[in-house]
Structures are given as C-alpha cells and as structure tokens.
C-alpha positions as CSV (number, residue, x, y, z in Angstrom):
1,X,0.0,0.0,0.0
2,X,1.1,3.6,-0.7
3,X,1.7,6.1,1.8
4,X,-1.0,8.4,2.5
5,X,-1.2,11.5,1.1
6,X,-2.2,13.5,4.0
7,X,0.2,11.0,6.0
8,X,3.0,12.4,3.4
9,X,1.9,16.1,3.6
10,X,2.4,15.9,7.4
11,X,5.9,14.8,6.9
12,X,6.1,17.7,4.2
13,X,4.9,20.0,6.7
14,X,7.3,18.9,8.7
15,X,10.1,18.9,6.5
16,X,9.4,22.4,5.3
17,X,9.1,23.5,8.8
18,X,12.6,22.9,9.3
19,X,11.8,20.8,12.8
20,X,15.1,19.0,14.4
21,X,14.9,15.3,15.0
22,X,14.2,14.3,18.4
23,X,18.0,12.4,18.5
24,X,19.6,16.1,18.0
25,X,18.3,17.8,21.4
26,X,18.6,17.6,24.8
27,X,15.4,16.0,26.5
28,X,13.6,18.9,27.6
29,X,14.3,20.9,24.2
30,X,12.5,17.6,22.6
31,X,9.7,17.8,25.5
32,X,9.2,21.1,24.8
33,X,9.2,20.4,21.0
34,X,6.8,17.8,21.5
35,X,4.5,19.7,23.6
36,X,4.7,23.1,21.7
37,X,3.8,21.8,18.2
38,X,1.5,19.0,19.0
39,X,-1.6,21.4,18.8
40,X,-0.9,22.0,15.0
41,X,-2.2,18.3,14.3
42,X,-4.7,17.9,17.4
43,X,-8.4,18.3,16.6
44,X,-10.8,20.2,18.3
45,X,-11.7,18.3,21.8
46,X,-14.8,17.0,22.3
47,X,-17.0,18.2,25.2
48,X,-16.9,16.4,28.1
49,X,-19.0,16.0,31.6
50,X,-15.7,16.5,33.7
51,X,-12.5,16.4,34.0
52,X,-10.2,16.6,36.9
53,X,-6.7,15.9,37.8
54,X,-6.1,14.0,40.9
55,X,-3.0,11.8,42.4
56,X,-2.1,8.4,42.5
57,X,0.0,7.3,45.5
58,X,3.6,5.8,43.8
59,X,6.4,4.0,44.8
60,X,8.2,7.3,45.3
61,X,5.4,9.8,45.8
62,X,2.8,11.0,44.1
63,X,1.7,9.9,40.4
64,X,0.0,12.6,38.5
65,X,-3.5,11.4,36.6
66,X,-6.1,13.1,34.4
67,X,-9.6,11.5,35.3
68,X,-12.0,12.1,31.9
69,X,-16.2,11.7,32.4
70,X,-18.4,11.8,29.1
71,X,-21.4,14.2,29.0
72,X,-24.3,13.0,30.3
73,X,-23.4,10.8,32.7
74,X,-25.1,11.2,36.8
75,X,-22.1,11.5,38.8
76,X,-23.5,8.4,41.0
77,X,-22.7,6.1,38.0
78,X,-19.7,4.0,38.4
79,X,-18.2,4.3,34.7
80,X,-15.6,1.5,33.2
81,X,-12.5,2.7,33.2
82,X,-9.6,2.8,30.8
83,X,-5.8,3.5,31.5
84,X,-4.4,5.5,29.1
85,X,-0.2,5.5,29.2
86,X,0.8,8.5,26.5
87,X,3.2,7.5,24.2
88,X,6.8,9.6,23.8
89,X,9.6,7.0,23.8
90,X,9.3,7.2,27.9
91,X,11.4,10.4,27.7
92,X,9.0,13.1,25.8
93,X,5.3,13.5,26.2
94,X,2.1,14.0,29.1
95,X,-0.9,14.2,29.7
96,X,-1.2,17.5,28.1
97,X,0.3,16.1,24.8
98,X,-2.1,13.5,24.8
99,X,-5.4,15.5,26.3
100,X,-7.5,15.9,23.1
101,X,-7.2,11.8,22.7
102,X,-7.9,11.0,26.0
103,X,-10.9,13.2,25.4
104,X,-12.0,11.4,22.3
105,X,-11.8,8.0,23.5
106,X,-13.8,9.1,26.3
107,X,-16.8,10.8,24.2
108,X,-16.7,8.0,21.8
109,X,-16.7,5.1,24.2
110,X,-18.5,6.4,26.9
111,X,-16.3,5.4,29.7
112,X,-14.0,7.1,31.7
113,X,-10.5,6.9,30.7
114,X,-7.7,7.8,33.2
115,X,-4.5,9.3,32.4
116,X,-0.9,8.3,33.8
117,X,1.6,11.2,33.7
118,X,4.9,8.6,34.6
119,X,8.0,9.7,35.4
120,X,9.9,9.9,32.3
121,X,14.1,9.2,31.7
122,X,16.9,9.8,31.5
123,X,15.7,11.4,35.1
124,X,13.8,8.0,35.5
125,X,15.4,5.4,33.6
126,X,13.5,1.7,33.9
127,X,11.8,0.7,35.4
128,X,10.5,4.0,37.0
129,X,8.2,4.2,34.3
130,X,6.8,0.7,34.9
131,X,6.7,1.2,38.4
132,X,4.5,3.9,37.7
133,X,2.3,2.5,35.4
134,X,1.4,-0.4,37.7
135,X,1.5,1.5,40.6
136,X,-1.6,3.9,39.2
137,X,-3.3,1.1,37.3
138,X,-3.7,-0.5,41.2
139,X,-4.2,2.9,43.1
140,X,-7.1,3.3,40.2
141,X,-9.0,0.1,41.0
142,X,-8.2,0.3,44.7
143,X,-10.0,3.9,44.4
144,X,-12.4,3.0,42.1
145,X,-15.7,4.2,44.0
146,X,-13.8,8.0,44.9
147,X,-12.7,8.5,41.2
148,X,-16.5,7.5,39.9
149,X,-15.4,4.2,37.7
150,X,-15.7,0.1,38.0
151,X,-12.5,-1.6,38.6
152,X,-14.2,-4.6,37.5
153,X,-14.6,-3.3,34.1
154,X,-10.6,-2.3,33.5
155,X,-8.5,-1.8,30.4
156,X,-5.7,-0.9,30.0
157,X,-3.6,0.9,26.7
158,X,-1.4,3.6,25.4
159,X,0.1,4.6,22.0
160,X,4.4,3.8,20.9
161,X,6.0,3.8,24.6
162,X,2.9,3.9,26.1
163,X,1.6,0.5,24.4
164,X,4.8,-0.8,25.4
165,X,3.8,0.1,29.1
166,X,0.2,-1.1,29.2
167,X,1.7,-5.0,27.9
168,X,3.8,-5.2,30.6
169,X,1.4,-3.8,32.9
170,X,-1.1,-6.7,31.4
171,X,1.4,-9.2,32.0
172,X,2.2,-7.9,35.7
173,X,-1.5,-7.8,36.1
174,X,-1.7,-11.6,34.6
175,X,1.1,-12.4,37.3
176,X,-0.3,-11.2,40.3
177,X,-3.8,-12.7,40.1
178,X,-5.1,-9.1,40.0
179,X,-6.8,-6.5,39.2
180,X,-8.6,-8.3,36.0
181,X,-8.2,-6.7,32.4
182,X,-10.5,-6.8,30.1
183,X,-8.6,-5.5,27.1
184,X,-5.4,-4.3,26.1
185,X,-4.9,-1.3,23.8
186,X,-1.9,-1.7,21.9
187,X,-1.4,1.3,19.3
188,X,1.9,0.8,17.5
189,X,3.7,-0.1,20.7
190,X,7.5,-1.0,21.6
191,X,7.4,-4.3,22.0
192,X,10.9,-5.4,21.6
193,X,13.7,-3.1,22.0
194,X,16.4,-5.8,22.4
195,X,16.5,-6.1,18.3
196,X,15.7,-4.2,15.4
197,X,13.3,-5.6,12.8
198,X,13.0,-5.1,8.7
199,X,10.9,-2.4,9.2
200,X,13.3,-0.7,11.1
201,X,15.5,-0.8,8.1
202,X,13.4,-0.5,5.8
203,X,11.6,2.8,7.2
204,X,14.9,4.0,9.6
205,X,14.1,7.6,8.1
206,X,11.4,9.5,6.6
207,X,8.2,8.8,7.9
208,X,7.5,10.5,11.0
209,X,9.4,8.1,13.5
210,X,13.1,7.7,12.7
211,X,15.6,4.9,13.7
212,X,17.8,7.3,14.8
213,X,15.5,8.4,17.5
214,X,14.4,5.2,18.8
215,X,17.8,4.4,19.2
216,X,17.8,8.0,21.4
217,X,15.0,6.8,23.0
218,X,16.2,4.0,23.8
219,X,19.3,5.3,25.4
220,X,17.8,7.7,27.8
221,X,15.5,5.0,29.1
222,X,17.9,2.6,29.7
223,X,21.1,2.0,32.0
224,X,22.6,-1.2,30.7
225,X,22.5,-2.4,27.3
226,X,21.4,-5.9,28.7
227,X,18.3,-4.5,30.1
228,X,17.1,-4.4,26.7
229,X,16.0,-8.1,27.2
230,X,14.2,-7.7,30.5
231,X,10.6,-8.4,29.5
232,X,9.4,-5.3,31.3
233,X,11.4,-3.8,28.5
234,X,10.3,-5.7,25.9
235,X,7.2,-7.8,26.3
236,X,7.6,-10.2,23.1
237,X,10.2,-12.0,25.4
238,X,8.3,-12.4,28.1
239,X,8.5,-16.6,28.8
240,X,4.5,-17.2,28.2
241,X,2.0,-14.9,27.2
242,X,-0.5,-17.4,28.2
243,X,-3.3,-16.3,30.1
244,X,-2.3,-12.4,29.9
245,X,-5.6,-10.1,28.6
246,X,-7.4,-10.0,24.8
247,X,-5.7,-7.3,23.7
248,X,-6.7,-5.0,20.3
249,X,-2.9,-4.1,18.6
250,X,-2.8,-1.5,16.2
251,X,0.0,-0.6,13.9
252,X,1.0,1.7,11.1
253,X,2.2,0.5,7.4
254,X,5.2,3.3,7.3
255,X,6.3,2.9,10.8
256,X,9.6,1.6,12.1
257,X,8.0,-0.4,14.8
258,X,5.5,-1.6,12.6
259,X,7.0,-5.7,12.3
260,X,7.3,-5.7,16.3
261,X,3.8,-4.7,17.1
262,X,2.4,-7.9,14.3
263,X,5.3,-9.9,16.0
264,X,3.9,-9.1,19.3
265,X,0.2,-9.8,17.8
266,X,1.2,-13.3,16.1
267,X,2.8,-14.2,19.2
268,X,-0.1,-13.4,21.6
269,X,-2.5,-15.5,19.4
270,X,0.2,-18.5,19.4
271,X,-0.6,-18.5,23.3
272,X,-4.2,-18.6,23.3
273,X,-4.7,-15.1,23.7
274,X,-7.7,-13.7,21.8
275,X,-6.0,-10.6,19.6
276,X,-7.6,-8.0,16.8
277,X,-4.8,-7.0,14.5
278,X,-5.3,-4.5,12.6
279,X,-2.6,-2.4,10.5
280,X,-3.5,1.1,8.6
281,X,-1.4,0.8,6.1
282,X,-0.2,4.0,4.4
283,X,-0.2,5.4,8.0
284,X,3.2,7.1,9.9
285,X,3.7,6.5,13.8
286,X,1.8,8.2,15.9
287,X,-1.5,9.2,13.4
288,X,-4.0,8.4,15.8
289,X,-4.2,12.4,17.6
290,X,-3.4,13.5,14.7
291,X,-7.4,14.1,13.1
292,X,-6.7,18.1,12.3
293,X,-4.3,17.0,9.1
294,X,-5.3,13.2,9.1
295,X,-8.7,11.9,8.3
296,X,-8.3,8.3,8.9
297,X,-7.1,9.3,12.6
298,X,-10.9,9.4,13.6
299,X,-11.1,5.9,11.9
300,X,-8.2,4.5,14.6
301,X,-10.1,6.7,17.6
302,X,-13.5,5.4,16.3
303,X,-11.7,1.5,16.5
304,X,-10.3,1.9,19.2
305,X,-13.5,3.1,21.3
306,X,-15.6,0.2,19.8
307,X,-13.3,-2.3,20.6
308,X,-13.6,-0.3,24.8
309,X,-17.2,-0.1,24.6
310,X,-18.1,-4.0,23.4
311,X,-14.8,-5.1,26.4
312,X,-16.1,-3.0,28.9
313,X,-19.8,-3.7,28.2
C-alpha cells in the first residue's frame, strides 16, 4: 500500500518546517518540542461532563493522573475505566500532549479513561516508568468508588512507549492474580527493543518516527544495554503470554515499529490469547491524535473506542 497522502503532507509539513529530530536535542528541548507543536495536528476536543486531575499514590510519591467523564453521565454512575499511558519514547510526552485523545476516547466510548503522567528518563530510567504505570493502574482500582469508575470493568492501553507500558502492565497484572483486564490497547507499541526488525531498516528515516531516535529513545531510558531483554522492557520475550488479557494491537504500514507490534500480535495468538490485529497501512507512527491534518485518525479513535465499549460492556 502507498503512503497516504495526507500522512506524506504531514511529513512535508514537517520537513518544510525545518523541525530538528528528536535524537539532535537535549530532553527537555525535545519535551518542549513535542509539547509546543502537538496542537498544529490535534483536533478540536470534544465536550466532556468532567475532568479533573487527581494523584495516584507511587512508589516514590505522588503519580499525576487526568480523570476524563463523558457528557451526560449522573455522577453516582460508576463508569468502566480505561488507563491511558501517553506515548513519547518514555522520555518526551504528558498528559497534556495526549489530552485531546484521552478526550476522544472518552466521548466515543462512553467510559471514563484515566490518564498516567509517569516519570519519564533519563531522570527515570527503567523501570521507573513501569513502576508507575502499575503502581496507578492498582491505586485506580483500589479507588475506584472516589474516582467515579468500576474496577471490575478495566482496560488498559497507550500509543508507541505507552503501548509498550500497558503490555507489561497486562502481563504484571496476569502475574499477580489481579486487578482483571478486560482488554489491552496496543497502538503501534514497543514491544521489543532488544533487536531491530525489517521495518526498522526498511523505514529508519522519513516517515514520522526515525531509527535514529528510537535508538535516542532507547538510550535515555535505559542504564545497561542488557536491560534491553528484561521483558518489562520488551514484552515479546516475556517466557508465556499465556493467560495475559485480549488485547486489540494497532500498527502503522510506514512505521519503524511496525513488524514488532504484528510480532507481538502473532505471538499473543500463538498462546491462546484472543487478539484483533489491525494495520493502517499507508499510515506514519503516531497518526491516531493526529485528526486536524489526518482523516483516517478518527477511523483509529472510532476502533479503538468500539473495541472499549463491546470489552467494557
């Protein structure tokens, strides 16, 4: 399939813009990057019944979170609740650079979706950032009747970095017995960062996401080169995925990570786990928020809150 031609005309923009690569700044200059031009490519945000920002008690103090409500919903009505980790290589990214999403998914699937603001590297290498992430997901369910949402009724998901996060928090959850997951929202997530597949080759620059800046990413987040193959790193080599939660993965034709995220998807399925695979094919990394310069982002926020609604149901 051929790229996309508003897919192509963002990277023009981007191009023409004259925008350094991620790889070439220091992390905040790429935080503040990310955060300063992420409105260009954000659609408007739907209205919403509430939102509030509230704390999540952490290993090492408090864990910021975003708590979304649809309209129209009493406030006595426990909602099901989604955990939403924000994507940004576990160094860039918040809950501000992922607010108009979080607001989407809520209006569309009628839930309440709760964002994690993790500690991010090289401040926090791993696994700060999985500490966080299953830190909040159990704080959320522990909370559940204060924060207005079901902890029976839990999924979990995120988009790049963030996917990577809510697989290992699935397979954390799947290992401790608890809390229950209903559905796993992988949107072209990190699964493996202890190798580099074709499509890391074959699309290493380009199209949005660039070799060179996972390979950034990947340095900031990590100490030693060998945690690369800690599952909690890379879920794909975790021993069994057996048993771990149905899980919706979603990747991008014209995306580096694109053959890890089907890997992780085949590989799921191999262990009994029930998996919808879907890839947009002339898509870049990290389309979905962008619906202001790319139509067929409302078709992965659309997916994506179908496949929360009939899990959650």
């Amino acid at each position: 399939m051929a790229l996309d031609p508003q897919a192509a005309n963002v990277i023009d923009l981007i191009i023409k813009s004259g925008r350094p690569a991620y790889h070439t700044l220091s992390p905040k200059e790429a935080r503040r990057l990310f955060l300063e031009t992420r409105p260009a490519s954000t659609p408007p945000a739907p209205q919403l019944g509430a939102v509030r920002d509230v704390s999540a008690e952490g290993p090492l103090g408090a864990i910021p979170l975003r708590v979304y409500r649809p309209a129209g919903v009493p406030d006595s009505t426990r909602l099901p609740v989604h955990v939403f980790f924000h994507g940004g290589g576990w160094v860039i990214g918040d809950i501000e650079t992922h607010d108009v999403v979080c607001r989407q998914l809520t209006a569309e699937a009628g839930v309440s979706v709760i964002s994690v603001d993790y500690r991010l590297a090289p401040e926090h290498k791993f696994p700060a950032a999985v500490n966080d992430a299953w830190a909040a997901t159990r704080w959320i369910v522990a909370h559940a009747a204060e924060l207005g949402v079901d902890g029976g009724r839990l999924s979990v998901g995120g988009d790049s970095a963030g996917g990577n996060l809510a697989a290992v928090v699935a397979l954390l959850a799947r290992d401790a017995g608890a809390p229950k997951i209903s559905l796993q929202v992988l949107v072209y997530p990190v699964t493996d960062l202890g190798a580099e597949t074709k499509s890391y080759a074959d699309l290493a620059d380009g199209y949005m996401l660039t070799r060179d800046s996972m390979r950034w990413f990947r340095a900031q987040y990590l100490t030693k080169e060998e945690e690369a193959l800690d599952w909690r790193v890379s879920p794909i080599r975790a021993t069994s995925l057996a048993g771990v939660a149905p899980a919706l993965v979603i990747t991008a034709g014209f995306d580096p990570l694109r053959d890890e995220g089907e890997a992780y998807a085949r590989k799921l399925r191999e262990a009994g786990v029930s998996v919808d695979a879907i890839c947009f094919g002339g898509m870049i990394h990290g389309f979905v928020p962008m619906g202001r310069l790319i139509d067929t982002a409302f078709r992965g926020v659309t997916l994506i809150a179908g496949s929360l609604r009939q899990a959650l149901r």
